[in-house]
C-alpha positions in Angstrom: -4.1 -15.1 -6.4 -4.9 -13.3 -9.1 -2.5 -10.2 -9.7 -3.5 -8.8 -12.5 -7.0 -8.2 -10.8 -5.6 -6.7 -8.2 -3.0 -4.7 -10.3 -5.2 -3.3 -12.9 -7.6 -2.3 -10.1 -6.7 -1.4 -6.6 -3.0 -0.2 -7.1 -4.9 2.1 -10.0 -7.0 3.2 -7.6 -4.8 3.7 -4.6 -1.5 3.9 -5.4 -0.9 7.7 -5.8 -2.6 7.8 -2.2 -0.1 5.5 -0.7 2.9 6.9 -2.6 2.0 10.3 -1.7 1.1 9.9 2.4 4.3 7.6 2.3 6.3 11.1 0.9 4.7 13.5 3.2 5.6 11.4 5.7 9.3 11.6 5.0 10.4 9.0 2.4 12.6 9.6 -0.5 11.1 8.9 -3.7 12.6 5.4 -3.8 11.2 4.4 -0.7 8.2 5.7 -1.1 7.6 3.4 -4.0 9.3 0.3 -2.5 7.0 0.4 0.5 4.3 1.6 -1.7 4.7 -1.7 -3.3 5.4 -3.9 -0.6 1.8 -2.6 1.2 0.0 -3.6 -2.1 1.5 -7.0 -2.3 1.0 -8.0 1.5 -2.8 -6.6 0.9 -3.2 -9.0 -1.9 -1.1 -12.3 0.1 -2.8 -11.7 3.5 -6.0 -9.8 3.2 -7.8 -10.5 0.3 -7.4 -7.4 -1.6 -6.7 -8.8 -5.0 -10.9 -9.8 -5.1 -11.8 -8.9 -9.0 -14.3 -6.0 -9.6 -12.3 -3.6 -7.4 -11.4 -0.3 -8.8 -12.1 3.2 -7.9 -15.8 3.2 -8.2 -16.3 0.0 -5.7 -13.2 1.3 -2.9 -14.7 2.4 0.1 -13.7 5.3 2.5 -13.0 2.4 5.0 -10.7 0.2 2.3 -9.2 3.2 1.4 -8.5 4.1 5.1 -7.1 0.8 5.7 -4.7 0.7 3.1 -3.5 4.2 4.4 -3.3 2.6 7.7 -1.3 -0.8 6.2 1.5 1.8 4.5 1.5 3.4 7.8 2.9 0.4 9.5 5.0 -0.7 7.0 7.1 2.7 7.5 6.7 2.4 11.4 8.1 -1.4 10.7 11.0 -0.2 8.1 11.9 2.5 10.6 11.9 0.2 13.4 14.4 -2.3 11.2 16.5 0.6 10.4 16.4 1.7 14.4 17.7 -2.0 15.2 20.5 -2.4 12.0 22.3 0.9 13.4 
């Protein structure tokens, strides 16, 4: 795996998107940016995202859309944890 591919290029590209939907969606700041990075880092283990010559330029709508989509269920599966610790 090649991080610093996939740092330099689709967290640059993305992350402000991920951080922000995670906010409006209810996070504190310092969740937001933990799940923020734990979306990225499960996209480049499982999925391939950490591919070189992606950055802004080469992200599709549907990439994009898919990472929103991957943040999205890491907050469903935070809150779910959360749900079953109380």
């Amino acid at each position: 795996m090649n991080l610093s591919v996939f740092s330099n290029s689709l967290i640059g590209a993305l992350w402000v998107d991920v951080f922000r939907y995670l906010k409006r969606q209810g996070c504190r700041h310092h969740e937001a940016e933990d799940l923020t990075q734990e979306v990225f880092m499960s996209l480049s283990k499982n999925h391939g995202f950490d591919r070189p010559g992606t950055d802004q330029s080469n992200i599709s709508p549907h990439e994009r859309n898919y990472v929103l989509k991957a943040a999205r269920y890491a907050l469903i599966d935070q809150r779910r944890s959360e749900q079953a610790a109380a």
